[in-house]
Structures are given as C-alpha cells and as structure tokens.
C-alpha positions as CSV (number, residue, x, y, z in Angstrom):
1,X,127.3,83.7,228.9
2,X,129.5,82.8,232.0
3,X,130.1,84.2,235.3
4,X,132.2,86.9,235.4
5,X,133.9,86.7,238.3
6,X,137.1,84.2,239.8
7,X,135.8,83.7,242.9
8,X,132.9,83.9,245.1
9,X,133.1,86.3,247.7
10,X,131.7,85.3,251.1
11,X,128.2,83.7,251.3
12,X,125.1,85.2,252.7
13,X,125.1,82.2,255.5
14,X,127.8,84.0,257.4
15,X,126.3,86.8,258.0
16,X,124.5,88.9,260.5
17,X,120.4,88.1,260.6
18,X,120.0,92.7,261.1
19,X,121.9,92.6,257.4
20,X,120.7,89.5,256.0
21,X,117.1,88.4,254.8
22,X,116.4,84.6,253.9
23,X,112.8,83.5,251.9
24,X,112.0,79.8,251.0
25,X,109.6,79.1,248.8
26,X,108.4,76.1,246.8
27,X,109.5,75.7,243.5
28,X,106.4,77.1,241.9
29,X,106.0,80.2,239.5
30,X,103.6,81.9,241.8
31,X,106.7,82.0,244.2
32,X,108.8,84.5,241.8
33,X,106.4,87.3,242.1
34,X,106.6,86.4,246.4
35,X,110.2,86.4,246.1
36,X,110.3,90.0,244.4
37,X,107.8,91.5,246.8
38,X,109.7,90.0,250.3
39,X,113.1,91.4,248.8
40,X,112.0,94.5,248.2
41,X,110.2,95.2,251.7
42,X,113.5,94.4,252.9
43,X,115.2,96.4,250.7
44,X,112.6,99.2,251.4
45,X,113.6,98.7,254.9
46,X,117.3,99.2,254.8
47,X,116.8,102.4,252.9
48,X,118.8,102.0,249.8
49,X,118.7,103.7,246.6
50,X,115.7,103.3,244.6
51,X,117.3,102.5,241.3
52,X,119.8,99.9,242.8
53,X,116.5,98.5,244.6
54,X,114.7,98.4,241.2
55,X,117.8,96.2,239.6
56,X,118.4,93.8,242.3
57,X,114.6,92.9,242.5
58,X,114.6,92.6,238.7
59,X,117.8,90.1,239.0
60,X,116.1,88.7,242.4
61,X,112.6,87.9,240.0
62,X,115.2,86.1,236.8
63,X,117.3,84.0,239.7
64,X,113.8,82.7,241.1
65,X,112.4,82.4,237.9
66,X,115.3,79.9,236.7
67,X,115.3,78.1,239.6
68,X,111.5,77.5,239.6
69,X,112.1,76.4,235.3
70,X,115.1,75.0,235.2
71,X,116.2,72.9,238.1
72,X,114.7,69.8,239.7
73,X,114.0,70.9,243.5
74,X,110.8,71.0,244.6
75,X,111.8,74.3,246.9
76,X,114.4,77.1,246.8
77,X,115.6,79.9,249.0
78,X,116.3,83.6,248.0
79,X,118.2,85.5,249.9
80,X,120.0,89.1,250.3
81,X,122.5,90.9,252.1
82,X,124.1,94.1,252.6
83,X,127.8,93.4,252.7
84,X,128.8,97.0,253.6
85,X,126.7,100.2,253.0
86,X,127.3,100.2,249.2
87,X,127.4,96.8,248.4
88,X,124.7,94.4,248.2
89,X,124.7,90.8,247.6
90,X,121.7,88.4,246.0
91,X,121.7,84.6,246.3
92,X,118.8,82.0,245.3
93,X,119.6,78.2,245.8
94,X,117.6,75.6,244.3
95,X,118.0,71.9,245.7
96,X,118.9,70.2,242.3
97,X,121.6,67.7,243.2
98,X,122.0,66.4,239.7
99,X,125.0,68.7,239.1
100,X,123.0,70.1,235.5
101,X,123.7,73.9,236.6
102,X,121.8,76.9,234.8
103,X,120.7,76.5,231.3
104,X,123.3,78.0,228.6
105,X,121.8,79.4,225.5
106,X,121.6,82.6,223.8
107,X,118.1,83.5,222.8
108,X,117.2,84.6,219.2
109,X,115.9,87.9,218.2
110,X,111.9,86.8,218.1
111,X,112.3,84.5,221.5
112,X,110.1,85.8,224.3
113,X,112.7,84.7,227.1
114,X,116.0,83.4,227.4
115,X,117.4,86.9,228.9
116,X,117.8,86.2,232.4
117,X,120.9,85.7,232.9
118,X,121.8,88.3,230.7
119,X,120.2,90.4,232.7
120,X,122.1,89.1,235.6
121,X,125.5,89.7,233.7
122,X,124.4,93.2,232.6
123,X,123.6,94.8,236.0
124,X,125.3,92.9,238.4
125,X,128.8,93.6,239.4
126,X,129.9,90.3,239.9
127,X,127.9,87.3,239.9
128,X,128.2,83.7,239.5
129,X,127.3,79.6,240.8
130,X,128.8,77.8,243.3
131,X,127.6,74.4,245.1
132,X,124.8,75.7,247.6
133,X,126.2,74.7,251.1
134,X,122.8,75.4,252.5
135,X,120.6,73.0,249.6
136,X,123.4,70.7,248.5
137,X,122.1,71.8,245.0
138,X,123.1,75.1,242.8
139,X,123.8,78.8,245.0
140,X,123.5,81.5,242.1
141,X,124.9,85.0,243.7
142,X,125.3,88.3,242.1
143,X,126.7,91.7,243.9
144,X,125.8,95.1,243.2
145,X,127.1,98.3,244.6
146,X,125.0,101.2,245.3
C-alpha cells in the first residue's frame, strides 16, 4: 500500500481558523475515540453530507489510531479543513523524528487489524505522508470531496 498521489496539496497550517479545526492529544488510545468525536462536532458544524462525514471520521479514528500504535511521540495533532465547499482535507501528525514512517504490511485473512490504511486508500481521494512542518515528525493527510 502507497500513497496514491504525487504531491501534497497545500497543508492545513495555511489556512483560515473559520475553515480549519486543530485537536492535540496525547499519544494514548483513549485519545482516538476524542479525536473522532471533536472532528465530527466540527464537521456537524459546517453542515456537510452525512455520508462524507461518516468516512472522514472513520479515516480521522485509523490516522489517530496509527499514530497512537505505531510512532514514538508521546502527543499528536488531528486536524481538518474544508478546502472549498466540496472538498475536505484530514491531517494527523505524530512527533516521531526517527524518520520510521507508517507501518507497511498487508494483513492476512484471520488478522483482526492491519486495515487502516487501507481504509485510508479506499475512501480517500488522495492521501499521503509528508514531513510534519508543525511536529518535525510524520504529517499523514487524506482529501475527500463531497
């Protein structure tokens, strides 16, 4: 599983705080379900449809999740944005600084995880990783347009 994008589009730190929510949260697995709940108020909020608000918590929940398993920080910050009216864009960055990136493996049939960046892949639009220029450590983003 890879990105599948070439480039990133712009990042979520550019952009205006009435379009843009940020959460930090420490890098426990209480913090996922946190994570969902605070993106979805704000999704709430914005009004958009209920199905692309179902998916981008679902992808929101897997980015915290890895983050919170598979990095080294002891935080991470989850943020969203709406780029225009149809397009939305998710980003969680961990503060990893080791470089080790997201875990690549494809689960077998009987594993009971494993599928979250397939997930990601599945029902994003774009997605991808980049060097967080907010942490110093991994920025995973995905887009999705209503």
């Amino acid at each position: 599983m890879s990105p599948h994008t070439t480039s990133s589009p712009q990042p979520l730190d550019t952009w205006s705080p009435d379009r843009t929510h940020w959460i930090e949260l420490p890098a426990h697995r209480s913090s996922v379900s946190v994570a969902r709940r605070a993106i979805s108020a704000r999704l709430a909020a914005w009004r958009l449809p209920g199905e692309l608000c179902a998916d981008a918590v679902l992808l929101v929940s897997e980015l915290a999740a890895n983050a919170v398993r598979h990095t080294l920080g002891t935080r991470f910050l989850c943020g969203v944005g709406l780029v225009t009216d149809g397009l939305l864009r998710l980003e969680v960055h961990d503060h990893d600084r080791t470089g080790r990136g997201l875990p690549r493996r494809e689960p077998g049939p009987d594993d009971e995880g494993g599928r979250g960046l397939f997930l990601v892949e599945q029902l994003a639009e774009s997605w991808g990783v980049d060097r967080s220029r907010l942490t110093g450590g991994n920025a995973v983003w995905a887009t999705m347009t209503a």
